[in-house]
Every structure is written in structure tokens, then in C-alpha cells.
Backbone as ProteinMPNN parsed JSONL, in Angstrom:
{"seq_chain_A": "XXXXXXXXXXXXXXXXXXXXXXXXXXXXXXXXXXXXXXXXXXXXXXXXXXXXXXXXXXXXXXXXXXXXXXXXXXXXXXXXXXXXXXXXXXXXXXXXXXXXXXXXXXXXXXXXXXXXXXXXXXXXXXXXXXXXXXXXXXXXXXXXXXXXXXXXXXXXXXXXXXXXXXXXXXXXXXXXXXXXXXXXXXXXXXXXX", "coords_chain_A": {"N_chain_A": [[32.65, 45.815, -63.509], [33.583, 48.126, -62.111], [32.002, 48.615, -60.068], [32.391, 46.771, -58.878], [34.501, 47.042, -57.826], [34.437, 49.828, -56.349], [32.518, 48.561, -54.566], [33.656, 47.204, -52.867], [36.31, 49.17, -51.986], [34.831, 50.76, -50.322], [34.571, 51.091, -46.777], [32.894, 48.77, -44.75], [29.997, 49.288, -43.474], [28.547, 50.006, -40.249], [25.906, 48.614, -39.113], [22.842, 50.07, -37.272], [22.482, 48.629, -34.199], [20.751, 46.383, -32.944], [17.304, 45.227, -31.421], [18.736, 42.852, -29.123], [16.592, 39.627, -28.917], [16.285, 37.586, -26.122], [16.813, 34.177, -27.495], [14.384, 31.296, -26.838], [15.186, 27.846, -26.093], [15.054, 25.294, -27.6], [12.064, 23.76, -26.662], [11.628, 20.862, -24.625], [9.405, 18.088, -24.497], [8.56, 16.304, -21.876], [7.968, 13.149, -20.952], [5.943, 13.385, -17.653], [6.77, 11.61, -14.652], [4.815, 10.08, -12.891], [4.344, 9.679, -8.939], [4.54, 6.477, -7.874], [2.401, 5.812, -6.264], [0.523, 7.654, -7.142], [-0.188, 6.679, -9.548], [-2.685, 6.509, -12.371], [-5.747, 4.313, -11.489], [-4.53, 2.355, -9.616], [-4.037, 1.302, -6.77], [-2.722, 1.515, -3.426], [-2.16, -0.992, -0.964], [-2.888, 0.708, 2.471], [-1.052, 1.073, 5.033], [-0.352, -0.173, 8.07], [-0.811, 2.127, 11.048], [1.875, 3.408, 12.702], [3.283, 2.645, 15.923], [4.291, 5.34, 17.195], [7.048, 7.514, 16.892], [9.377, 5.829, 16.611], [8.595, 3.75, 15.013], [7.996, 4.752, 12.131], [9.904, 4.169, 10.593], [9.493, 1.851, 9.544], [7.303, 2.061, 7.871], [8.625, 2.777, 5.332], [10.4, 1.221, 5.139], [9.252, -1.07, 3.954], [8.396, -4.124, 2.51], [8.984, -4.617, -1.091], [5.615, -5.625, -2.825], [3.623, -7.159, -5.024], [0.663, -5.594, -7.017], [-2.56, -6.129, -5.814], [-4.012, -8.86, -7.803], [-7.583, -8.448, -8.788], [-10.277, -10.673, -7.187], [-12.801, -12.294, -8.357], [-16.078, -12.506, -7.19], [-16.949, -16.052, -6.257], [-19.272, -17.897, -6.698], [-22.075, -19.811, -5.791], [-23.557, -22.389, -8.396], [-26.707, -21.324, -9.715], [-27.051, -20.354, -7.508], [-27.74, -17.444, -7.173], [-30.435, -17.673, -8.528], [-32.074, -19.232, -7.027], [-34.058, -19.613, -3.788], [-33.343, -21.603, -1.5], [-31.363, -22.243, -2.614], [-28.244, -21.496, -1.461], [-25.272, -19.113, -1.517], [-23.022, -19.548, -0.836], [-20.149, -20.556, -1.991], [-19.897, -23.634, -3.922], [-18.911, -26.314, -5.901], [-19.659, -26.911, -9.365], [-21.346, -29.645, -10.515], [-22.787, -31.265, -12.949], [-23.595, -32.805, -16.064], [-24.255, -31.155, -18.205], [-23.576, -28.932, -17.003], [-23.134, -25.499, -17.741], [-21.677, -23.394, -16.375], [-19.36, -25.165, -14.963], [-18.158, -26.382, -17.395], [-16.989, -23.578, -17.92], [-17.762, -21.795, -20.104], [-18.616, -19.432, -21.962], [-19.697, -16.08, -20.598], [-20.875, -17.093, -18.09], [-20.874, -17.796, -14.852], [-17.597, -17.529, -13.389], [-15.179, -20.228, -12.023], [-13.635, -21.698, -9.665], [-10.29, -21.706, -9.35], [-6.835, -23.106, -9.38], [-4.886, -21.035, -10.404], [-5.615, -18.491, -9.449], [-4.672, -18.067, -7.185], [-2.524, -16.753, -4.309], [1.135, -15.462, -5.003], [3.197, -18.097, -3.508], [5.443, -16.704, -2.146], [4.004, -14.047, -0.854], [2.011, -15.146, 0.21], [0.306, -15.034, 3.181], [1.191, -13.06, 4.393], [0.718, -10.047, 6.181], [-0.296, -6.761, 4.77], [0.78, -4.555, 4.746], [3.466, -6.274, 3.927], [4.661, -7.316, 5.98], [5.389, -10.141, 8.204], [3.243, -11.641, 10.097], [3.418, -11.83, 13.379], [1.779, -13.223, 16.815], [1.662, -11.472, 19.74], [1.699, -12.317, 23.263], [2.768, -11.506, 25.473], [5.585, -9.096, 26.863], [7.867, -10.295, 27.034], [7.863, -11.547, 24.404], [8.19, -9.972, 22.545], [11.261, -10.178, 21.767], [11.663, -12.228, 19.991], [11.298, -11.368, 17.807], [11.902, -10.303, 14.172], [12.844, -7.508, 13.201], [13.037, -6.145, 10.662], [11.506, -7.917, 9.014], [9.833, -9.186, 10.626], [6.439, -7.986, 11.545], [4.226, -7.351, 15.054], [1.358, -8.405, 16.351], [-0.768, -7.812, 18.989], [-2.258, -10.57, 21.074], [-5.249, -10.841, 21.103], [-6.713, -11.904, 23.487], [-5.434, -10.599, 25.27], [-4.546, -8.53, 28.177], [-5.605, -5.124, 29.305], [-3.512, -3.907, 30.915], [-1.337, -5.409, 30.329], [-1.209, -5.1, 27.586], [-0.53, -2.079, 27.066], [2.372, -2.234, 28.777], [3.704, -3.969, 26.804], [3.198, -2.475, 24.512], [4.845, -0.403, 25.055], [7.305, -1.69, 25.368], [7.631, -2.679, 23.006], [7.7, -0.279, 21.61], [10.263, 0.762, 22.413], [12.085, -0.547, 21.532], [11.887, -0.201, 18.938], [9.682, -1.654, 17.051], [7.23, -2.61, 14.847], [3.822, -2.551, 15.653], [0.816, -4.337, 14.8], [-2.123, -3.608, 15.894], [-2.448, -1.229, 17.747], [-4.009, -0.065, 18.997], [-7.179, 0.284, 21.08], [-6.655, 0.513, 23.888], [-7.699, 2.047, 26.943], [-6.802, 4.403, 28.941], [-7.562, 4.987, 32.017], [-7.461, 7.236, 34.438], [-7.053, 7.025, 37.712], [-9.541, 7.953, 40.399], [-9.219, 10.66, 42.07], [-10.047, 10.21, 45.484], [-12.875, 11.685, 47.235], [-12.67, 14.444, 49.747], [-14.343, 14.342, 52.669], [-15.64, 16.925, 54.143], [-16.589, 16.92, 58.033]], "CA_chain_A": [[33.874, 45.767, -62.754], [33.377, 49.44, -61.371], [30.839, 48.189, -59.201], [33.055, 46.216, -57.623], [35.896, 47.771, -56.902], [33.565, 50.904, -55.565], [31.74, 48.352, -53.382], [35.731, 46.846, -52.429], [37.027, 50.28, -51.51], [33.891, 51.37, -49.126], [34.306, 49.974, -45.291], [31.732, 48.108, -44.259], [29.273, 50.414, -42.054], [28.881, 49.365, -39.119], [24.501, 48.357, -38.839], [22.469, 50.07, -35.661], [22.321, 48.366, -32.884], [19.342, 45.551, -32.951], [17.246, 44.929, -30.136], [18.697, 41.08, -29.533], [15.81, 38.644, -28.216], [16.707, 36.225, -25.906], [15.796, 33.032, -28.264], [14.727, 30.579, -25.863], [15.996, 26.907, -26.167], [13.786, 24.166, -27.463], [11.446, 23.013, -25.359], [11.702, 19.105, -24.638], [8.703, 17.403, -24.606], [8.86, 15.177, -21.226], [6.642, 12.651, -19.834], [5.961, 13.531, -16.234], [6.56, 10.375, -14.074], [4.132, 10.424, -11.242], [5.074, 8.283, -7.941], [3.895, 4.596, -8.139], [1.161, 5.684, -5.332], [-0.312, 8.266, -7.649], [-0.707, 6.278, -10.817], [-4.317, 6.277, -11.837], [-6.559, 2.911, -11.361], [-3.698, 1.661, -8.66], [-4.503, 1.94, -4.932], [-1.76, 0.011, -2.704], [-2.905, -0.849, 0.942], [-2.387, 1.675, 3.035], [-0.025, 0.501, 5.688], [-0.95, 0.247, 9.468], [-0.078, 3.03, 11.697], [3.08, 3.051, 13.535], [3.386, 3.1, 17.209], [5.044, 6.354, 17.754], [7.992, 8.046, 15.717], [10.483, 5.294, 16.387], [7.576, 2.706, 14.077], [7.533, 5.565, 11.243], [10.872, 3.962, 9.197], [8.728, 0.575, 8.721], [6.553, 2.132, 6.316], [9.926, 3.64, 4.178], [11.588, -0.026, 5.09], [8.293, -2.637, 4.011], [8.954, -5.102, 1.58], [7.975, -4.656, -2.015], [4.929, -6.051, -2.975], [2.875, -6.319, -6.459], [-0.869, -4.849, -6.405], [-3.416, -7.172, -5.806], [-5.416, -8.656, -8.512], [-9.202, -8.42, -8.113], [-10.608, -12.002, -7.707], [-13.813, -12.392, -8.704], [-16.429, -13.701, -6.338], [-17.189, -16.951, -6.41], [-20.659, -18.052, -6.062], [-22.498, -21.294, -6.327], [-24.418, -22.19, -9.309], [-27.965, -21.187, -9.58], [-27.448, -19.829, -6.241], [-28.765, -16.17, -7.193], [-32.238, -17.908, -8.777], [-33.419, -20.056, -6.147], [-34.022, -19.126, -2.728], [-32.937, -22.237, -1.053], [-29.561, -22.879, -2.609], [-27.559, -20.269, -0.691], [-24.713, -18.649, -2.727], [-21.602, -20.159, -0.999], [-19.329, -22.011, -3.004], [-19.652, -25.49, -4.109], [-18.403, -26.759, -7.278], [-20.401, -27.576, -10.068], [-21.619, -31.421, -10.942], [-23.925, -31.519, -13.816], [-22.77, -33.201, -16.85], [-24.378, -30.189, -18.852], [-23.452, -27.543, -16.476], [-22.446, -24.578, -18.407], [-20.524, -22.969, -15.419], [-18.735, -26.465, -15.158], [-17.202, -26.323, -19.019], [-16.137, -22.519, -18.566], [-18.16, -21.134, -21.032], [-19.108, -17.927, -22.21], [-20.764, -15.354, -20.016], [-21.644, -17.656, -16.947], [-19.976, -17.688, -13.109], [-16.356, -18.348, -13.247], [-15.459, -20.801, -10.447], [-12.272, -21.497, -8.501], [-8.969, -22.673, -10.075], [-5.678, -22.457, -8.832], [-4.61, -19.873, -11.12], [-6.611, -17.302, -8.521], [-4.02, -19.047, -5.701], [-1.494, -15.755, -4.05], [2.305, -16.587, -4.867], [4.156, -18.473, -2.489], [5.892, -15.193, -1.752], [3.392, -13.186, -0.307], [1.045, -15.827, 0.912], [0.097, -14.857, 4.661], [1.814, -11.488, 4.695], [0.231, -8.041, 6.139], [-0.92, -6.103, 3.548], [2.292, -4.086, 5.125], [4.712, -6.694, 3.917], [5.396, -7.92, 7.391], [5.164, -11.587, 8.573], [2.383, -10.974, 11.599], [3.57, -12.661, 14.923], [0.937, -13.17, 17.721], [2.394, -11.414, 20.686], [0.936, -12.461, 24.1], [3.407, -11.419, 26.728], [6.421, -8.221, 26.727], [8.917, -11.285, 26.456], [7.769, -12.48, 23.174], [8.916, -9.382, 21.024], [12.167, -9.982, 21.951], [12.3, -13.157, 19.57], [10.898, -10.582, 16.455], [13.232, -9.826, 13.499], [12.553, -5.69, 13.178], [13.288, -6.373, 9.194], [10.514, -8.845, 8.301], [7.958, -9.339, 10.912], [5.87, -7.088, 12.862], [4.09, -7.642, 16.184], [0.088, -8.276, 16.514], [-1.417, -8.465, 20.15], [-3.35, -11.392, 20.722], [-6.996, -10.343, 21.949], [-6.91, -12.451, 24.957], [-4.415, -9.385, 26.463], [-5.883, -7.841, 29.223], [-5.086, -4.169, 28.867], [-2.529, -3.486, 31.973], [-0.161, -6.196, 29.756], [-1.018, -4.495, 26.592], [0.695, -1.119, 27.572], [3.642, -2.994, 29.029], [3.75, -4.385, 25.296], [3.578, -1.327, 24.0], [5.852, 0.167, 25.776], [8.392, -2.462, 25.182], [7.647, -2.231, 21.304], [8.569, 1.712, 21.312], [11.754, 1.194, 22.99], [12.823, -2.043, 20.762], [11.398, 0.045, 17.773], [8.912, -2.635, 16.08], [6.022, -2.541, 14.353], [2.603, -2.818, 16.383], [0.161, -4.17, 14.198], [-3.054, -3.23, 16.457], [-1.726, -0.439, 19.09], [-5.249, 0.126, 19.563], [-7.868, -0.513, 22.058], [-6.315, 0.46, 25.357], [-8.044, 3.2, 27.67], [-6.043, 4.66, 29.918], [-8.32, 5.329, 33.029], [-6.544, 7.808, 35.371], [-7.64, 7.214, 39.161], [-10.427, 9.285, 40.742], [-9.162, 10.678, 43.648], [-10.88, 10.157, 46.448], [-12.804, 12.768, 47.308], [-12.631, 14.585, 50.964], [-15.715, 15.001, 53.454], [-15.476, 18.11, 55.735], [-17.784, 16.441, 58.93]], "C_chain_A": [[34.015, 46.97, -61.835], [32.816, 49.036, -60.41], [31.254, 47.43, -58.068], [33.868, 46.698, -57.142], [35.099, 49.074, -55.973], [33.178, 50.186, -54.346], [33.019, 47.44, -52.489], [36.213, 48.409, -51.725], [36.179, 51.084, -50.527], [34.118, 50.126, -47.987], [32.907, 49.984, -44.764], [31.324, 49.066, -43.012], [28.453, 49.481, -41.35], [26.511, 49.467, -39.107], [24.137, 48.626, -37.747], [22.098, 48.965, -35.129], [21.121, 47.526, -32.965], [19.12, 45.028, -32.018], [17.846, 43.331, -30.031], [17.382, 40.818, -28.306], [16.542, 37.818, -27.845], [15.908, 34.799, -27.043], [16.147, 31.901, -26.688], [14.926, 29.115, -26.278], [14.932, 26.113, -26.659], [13.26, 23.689, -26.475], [10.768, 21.223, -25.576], [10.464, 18.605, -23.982], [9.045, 16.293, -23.275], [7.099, 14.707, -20.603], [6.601, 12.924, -17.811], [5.809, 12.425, -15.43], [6.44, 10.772, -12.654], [3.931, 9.177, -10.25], [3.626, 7.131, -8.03], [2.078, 5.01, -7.507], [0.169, 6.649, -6.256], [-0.467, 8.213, -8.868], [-2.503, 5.825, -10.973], [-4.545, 5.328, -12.357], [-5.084, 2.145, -10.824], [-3.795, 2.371, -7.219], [-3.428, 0.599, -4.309], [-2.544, 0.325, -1.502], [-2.184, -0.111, 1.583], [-1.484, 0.875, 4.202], [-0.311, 0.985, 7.103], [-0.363, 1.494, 10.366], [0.921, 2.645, 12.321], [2.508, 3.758, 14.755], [4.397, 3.951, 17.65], [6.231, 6.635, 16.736], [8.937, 7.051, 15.406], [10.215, 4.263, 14.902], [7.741, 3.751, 12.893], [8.706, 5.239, 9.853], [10.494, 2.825, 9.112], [8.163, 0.749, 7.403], [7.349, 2.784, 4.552], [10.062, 1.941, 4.169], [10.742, -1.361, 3.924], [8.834, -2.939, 2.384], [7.825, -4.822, -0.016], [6.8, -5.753, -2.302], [3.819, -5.809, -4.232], [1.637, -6.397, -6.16], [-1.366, -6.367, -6.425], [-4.226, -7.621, -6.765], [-6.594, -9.196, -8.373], [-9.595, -9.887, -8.65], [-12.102, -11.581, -7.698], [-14.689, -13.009, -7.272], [-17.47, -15.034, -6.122], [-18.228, -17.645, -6.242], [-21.691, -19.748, -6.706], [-23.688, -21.365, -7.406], [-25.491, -22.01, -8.99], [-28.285, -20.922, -8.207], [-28.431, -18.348, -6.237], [-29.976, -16.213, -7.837], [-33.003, -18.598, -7.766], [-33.059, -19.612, -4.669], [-32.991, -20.059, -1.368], [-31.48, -22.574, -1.542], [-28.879, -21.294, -2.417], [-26.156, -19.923, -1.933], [-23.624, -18.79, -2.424], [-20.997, -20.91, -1.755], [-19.628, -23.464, -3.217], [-19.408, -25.647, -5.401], [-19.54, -27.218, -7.506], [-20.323, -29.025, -10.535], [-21.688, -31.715, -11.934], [-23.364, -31.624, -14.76], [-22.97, -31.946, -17.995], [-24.087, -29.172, -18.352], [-22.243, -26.923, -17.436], [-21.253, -23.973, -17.801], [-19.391, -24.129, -15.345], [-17.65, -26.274, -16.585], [-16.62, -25.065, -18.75], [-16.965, -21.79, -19.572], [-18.486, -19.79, -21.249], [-20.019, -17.002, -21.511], [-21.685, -15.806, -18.898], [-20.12, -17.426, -15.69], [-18.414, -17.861, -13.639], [-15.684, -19.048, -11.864], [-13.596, -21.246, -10.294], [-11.419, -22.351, -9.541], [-7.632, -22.202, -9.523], [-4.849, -21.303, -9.374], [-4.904, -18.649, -10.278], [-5.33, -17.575, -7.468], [-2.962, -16.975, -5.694], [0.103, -16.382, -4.567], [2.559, -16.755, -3.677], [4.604, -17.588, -1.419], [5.175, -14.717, -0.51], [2.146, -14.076, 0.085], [1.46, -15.948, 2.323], [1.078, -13.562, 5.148], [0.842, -10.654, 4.952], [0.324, -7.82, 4.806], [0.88, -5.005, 3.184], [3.546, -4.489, 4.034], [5.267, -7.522, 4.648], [4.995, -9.255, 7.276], [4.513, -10.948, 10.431], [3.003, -12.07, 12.784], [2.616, -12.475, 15.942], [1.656, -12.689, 19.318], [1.194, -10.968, 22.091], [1.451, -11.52, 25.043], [5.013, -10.004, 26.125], [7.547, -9.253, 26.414], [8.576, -11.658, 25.214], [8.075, -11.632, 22.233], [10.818, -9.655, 21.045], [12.894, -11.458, 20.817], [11.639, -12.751, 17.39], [11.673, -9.767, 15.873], [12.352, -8.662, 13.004], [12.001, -5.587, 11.246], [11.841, -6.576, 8.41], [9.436, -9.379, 8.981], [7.536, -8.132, 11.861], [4.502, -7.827, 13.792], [2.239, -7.648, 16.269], [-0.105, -9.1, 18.037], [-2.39, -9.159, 19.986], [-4.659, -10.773, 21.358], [-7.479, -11.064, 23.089], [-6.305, -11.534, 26.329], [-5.338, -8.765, 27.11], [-4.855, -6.154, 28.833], [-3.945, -3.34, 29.691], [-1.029, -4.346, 30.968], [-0.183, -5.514, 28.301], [-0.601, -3.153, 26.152], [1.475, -1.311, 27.808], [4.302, -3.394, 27.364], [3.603, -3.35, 24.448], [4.64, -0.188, 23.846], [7.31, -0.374, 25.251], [8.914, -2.173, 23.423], [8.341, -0.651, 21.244], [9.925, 1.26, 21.921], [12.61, -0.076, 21.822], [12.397, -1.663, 19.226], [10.61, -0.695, 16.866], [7.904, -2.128, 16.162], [4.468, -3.268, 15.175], [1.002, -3.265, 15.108], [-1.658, -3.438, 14.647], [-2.764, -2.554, 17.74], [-3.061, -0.17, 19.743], [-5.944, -0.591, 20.379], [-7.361, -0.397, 23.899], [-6.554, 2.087, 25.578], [-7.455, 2.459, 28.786], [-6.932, 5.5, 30.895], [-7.349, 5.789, 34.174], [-7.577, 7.659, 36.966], [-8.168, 8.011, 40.063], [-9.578, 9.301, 42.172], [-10.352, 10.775, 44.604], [-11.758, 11.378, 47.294], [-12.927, 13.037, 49.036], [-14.037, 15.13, 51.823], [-15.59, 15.535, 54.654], [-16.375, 17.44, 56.973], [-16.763, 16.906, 60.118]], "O_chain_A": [[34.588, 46.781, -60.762], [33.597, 49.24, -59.48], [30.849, 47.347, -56.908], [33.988, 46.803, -55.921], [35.357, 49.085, -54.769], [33.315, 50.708, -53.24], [32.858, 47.206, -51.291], [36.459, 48.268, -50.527], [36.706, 52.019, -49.924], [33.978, 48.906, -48.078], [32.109, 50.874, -44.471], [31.955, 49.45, -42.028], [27.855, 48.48, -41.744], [25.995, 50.584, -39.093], [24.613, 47.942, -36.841], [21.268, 48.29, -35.738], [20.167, 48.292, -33.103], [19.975, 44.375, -31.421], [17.41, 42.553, -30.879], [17.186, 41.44, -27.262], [17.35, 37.223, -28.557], [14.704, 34.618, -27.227], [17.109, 31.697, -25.948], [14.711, 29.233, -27.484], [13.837, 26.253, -26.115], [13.846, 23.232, -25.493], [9.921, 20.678, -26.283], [10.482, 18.714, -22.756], [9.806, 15.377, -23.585], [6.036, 15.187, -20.209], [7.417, 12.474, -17.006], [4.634, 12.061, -15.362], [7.122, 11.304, -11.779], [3.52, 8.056, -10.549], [2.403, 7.107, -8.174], [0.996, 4.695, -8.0], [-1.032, 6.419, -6.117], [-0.796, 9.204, -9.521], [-3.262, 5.205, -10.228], [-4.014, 5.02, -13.424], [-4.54, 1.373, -11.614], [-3.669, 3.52, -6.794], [-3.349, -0.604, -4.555], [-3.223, 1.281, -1.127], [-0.961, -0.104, 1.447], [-1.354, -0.302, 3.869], [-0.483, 2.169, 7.395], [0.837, 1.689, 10.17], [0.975, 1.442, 12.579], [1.777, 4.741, 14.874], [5.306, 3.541, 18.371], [6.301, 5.907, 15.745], [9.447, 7.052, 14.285], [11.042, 4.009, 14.025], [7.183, 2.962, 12.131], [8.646, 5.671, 8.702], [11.291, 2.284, 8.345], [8.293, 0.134, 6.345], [6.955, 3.048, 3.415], [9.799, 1.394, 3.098], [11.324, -2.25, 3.303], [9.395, -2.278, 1.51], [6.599, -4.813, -0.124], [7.116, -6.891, -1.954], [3.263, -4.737, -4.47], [1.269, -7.096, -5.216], [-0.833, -7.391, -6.852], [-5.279, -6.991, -6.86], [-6.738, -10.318, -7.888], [-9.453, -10.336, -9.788], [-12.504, -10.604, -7.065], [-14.169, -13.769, -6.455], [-18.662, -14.896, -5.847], [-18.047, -18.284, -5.206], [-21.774, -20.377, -7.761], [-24.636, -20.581, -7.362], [-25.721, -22.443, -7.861], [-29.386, -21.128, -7.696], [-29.457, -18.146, -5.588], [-30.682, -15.206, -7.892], [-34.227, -18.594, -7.631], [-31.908, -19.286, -4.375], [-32.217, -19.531, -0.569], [-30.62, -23.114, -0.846], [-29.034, -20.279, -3.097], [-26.131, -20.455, -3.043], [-22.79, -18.397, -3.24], [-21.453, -21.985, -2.145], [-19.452, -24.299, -2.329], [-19.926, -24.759, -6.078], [-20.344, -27.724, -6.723], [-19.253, -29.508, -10.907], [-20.813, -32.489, -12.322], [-22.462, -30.799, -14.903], [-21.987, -31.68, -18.687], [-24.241, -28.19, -19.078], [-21.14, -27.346, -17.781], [-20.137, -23.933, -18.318], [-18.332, -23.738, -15.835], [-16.444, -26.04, -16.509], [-15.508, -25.038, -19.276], [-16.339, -20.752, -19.79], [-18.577, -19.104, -20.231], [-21.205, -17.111, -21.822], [-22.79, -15.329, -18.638], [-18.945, -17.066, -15.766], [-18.369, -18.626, -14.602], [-15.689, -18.454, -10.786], [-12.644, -20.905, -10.996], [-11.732, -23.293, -10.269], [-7.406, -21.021, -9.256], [-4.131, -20.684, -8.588], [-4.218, -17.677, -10.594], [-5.365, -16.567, -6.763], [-2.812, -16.233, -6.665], [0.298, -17.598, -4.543], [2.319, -15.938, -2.788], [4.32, -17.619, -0.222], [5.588, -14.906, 0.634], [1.139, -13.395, 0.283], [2.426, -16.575, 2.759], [1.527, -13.363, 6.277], [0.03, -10.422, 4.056], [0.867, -8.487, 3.924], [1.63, -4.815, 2.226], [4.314, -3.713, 3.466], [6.133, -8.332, 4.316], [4.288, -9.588, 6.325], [4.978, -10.295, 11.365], [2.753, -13.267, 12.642], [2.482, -11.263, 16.111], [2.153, -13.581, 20.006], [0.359, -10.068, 22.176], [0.661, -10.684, 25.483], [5.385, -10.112, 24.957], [8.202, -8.983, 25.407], [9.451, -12.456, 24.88], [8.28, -12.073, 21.102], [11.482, -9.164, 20.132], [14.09, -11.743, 20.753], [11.596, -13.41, 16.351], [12.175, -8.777, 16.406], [11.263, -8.861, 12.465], [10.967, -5.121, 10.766], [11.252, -5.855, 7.604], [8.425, -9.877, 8.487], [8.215, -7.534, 12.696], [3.846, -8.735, 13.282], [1.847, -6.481, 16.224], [0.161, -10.266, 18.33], [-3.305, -8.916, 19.198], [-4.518, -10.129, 22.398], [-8.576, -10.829, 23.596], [-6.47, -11.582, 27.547], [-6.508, -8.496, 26.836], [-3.76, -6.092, 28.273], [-3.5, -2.28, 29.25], [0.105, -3.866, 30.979], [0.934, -5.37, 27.804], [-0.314, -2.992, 24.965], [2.205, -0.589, 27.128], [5.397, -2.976, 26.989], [4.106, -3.601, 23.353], [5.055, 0.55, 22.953], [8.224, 0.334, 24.829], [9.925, -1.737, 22.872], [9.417, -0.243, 20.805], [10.775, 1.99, 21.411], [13.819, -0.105, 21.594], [12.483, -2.514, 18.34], [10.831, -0.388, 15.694], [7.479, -1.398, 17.057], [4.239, -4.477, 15.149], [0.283, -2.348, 14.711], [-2.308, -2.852, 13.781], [-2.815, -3.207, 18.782], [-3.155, -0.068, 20.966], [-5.704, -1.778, 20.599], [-7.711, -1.118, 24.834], [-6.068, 3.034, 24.961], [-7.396, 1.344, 29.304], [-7.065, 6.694, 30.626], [-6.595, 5.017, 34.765], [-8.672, 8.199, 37.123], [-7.425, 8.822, 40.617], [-9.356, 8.424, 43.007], [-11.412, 11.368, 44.402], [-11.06, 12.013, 48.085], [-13.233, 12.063, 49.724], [-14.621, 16.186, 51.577], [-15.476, 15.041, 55.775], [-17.485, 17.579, 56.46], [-17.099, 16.798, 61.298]]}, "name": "protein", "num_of_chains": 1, "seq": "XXXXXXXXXXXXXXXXXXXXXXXXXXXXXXXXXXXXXXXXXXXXXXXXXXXXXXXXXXXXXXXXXXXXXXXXXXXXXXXXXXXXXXXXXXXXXXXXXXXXXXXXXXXXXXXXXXXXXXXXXXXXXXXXXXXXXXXXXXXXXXXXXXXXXXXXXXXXXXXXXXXXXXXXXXXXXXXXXXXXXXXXXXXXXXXXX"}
């Protein structure tokens, strides 16, 4: 009972001064989510150049689209043993053909299952819906949104600057801006006589 009252009647002394450590906080465990384009074994199509800065919010705007999956390619039976049967497609006949049934470890040959959807059947790689544009009047009937603009290859190249031109100011997408030299005019030169 001494013992207590002794250790009752002493004030608590005051303990030096201890260095404090910052303690630092748990550290949370996160997965690092890295953008769609730099997930590895996924490559999207790169997306055509734009014609000039006004073309540069297509490739922010284009329409989603899911990756492509790798078709196989399709080759005609017993085309890679014999010299004469070439290796384009043709469906198999033969009431024993193995390729024919599907079986194990031979060609696999065409089925609609391989088919694109609906969707995205005949789209740019882009996204876009391609329009054939002949003439500077014909972008003028192209929705900015959902299609972009491919010169036809019959353009001579005095109309395919004009069309270029037109595109930059109407902001659309050029799918092939390329192909036009611009030949500046020799001057003529002068003969002192």
C-alpha cells in the first residue's frame, strides 16, 4: 500500500523529448491502368493523317471501333503440295476430305462466323464512311461527323488542290491528301543580245 501512495503523491515527470518520425501512411497497392493504345498484344490502326490543323479533331472525334480479329488465311486444299493446284480458295468436295469435316490440325476454310459485323462493314480503318470525291462541289454533300472524303484517282492534280483547299476551309477529313506536286513556274530566263 506504501508503494502506492508514494508512486500517487510523485508528479508524473515529464519524459525527454523523442525524436518523432514521420510514420508514413500505408502504401496502397494500385494497378496502373495504361491507355487502351498501350496495352500489350493490341495495335489499333493508326489513323490517316489529317489535312492540316483544322483535320487534327477527327482523330479525337472517330468512332469507336473493336480490334480486329486475325483471320486466318484461307487456302485451297492440297494447294501447298502440288504445283499445279494454285493456293486460292475453293471449297473442298471430297467425300473423305479431312479439311471438309473440320477436323483436327488441317486448313480451316471459310464460314460466316469470319464475316465483319454489320456495323463496321466498309468503314476506314479511321471509323469514317469513305466517300469518292471527284469535283470541289461534292464535299459539300459530306457529313463532317461520319464520313470522310477520298479523291478519286482519275483527279488531275490542278482539281485536286482546289479539293484540298476546299476540305481545309470546310474542315473534313482527306483520306489521301497525297500525291500532288506543286511545280512553281520557271521564269523565263533573259538573253542580253
Amino acid at each position: 500500500m506504501v508503494k502506492n501512495a508514494e508512486s500517487a503523491k510523485k508528479p508524473e515527470e515529464k519524459k525527454p523529448a523523442e525524436e518523432k518520425v514521420a510514420e508514413k501512411p500505408p502504401v496502397k497497392k494500385l494497378k496502373a491502368k495504361l491507355p487502351e493504345s498501350k496495352k500489350p498484344g493490341e495495335k489499333k490502326p493508326e489513323p490517316p493523317k489529317p489535312v492540316g490543323k483544322a483535320a487534327e479533331k477527327f482523330i479525337k472525334k472517330k468512332l469507336p471501333r473493336p480490334p480486329k480479329k486475325k483471320k486466318p488465311k484461307f487456302r485451297r486444299s492440297e494447294g501447298w503440295r502440288y504445283t499445279r493446284i494454285k493456293e486460292r480458295w475453293r471449297s473442298s468436295r471430297g467425300i473423305d476430305s479431312k479439311m471438309r469435316l473440320k477436323r483436327k490440325g488441317h486448313m480451316p476454310i471459310l464460314s460466316i462466323g469470319y464475316r465483319t459485323p454489320r456495323r463496321w462493314r466498309e468503314l476506314h480503318p479511321s471509323g469514317f464512311e469513305e466517300v469518292l470525291i471527284y469535283n470541289p462541289d461534292d464535299l459539300k454533300t459530306i457529313d463532317s461527323k461520319k464520313q470522310a472524303a477520298r479523291i478519286a484517282h482519275t483527279v488531275g492534280a490542278r482539281k485536286r488542290i482546289e479539293i484540298l483547299e476546299e476540305a481545309r476551309k470546310r474542315e473534313l477529313l482527306v483520306l489521301n491528301p497525297r500525291g500532288v506536286k506543286i511545280v512553281e513556274p520557271k521564269e523565263p530566263e533573259k538573253t542580253s543580245s
